[in-house]
C-alpha positions as CSV (number, residue, x, y, z in Angstrom):
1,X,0.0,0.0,0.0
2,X,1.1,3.9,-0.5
3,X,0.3,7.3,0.8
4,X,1.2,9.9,-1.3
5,X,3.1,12.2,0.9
6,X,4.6,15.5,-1.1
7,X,6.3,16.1,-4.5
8,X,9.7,17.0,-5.9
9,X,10.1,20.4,-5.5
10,X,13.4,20.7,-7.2
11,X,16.0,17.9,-8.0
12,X,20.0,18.9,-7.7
13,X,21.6,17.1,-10.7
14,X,25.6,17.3,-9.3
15,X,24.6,16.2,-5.8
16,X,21.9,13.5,-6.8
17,X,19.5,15.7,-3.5
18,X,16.0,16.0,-4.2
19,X,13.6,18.6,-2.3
20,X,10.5,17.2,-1.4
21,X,7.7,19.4,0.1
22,X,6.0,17.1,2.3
23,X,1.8,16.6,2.2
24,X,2.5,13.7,5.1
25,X,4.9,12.9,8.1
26,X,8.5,11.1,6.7
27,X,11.3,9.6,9.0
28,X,14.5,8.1,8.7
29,X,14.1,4.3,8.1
30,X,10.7,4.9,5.7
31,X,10.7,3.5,2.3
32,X,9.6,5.8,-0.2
33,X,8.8,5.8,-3.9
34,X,9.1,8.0,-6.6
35,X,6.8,8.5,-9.7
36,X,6.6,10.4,-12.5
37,X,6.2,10.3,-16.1
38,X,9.5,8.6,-16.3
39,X,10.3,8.0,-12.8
40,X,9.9,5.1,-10.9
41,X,12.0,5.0,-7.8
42,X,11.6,3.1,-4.4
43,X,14.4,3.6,-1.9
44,X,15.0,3.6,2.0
45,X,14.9,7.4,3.2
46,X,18.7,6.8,5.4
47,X,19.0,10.8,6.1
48,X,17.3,13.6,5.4
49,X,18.1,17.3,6.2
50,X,16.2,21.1,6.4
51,X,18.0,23.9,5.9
52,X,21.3,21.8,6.1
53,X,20.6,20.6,9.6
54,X,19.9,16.5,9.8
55,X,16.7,15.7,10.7
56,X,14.8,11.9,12.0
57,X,11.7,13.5,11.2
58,X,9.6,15.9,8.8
59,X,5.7,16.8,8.6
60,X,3.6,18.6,6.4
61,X,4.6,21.6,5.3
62,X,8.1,21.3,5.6
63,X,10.6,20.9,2.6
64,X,13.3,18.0,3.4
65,X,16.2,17.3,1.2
66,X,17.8,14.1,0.5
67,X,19.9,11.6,-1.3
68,X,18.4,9.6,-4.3
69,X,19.4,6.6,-6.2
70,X,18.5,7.7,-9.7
71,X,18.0,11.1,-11.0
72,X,14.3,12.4,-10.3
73,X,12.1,14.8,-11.9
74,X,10.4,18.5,-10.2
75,X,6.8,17.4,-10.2
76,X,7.7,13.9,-9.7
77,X,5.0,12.0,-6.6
78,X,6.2,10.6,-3.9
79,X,5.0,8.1,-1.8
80,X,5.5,6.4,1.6
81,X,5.5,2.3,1.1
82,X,3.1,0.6,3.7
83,X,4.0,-2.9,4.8
């Protein structure tokens, strides 16, 4: 099952960091994926920082950057996995 839980906001090529603003609560340790017209991503979220500062945690209306495994796209979903 999935909860969609924000989009990409913007997606740092060099760095591979995408900002998500966040619809939903993400931690540390949640799988996520990530779809879009060409996307399809699904990765363990293993840090995530605001404004530079790491973060375990991130609710709704907050922007959170973090490391992907594949290059993503601004507009892309994303989604919190549910086991």
């Amino acid at each position: 099952m999935e909860e969609k839980i924000g989009k990409i906001s913007h997606y740092y090529t060099k760095i591979g960091v995408a900002i998500i603003d966040l619809e939903g609560v993400l931690k540390v340790g949640d799988k996520i994926k990530i779809k879009g017209a060409i996307t399809d991503l699904e990765q363990t979220v293993s840090s995530m920082q605001i404004e530079h500062e790491n973060v375990e945690e991130a609710k709704s209306g907050e922007s959170v950057g973090l490391k992907v495994d594949e290059n993503v796209r601004e507009g892309d979903a994303v989604y919190k996995v549910i086991e």
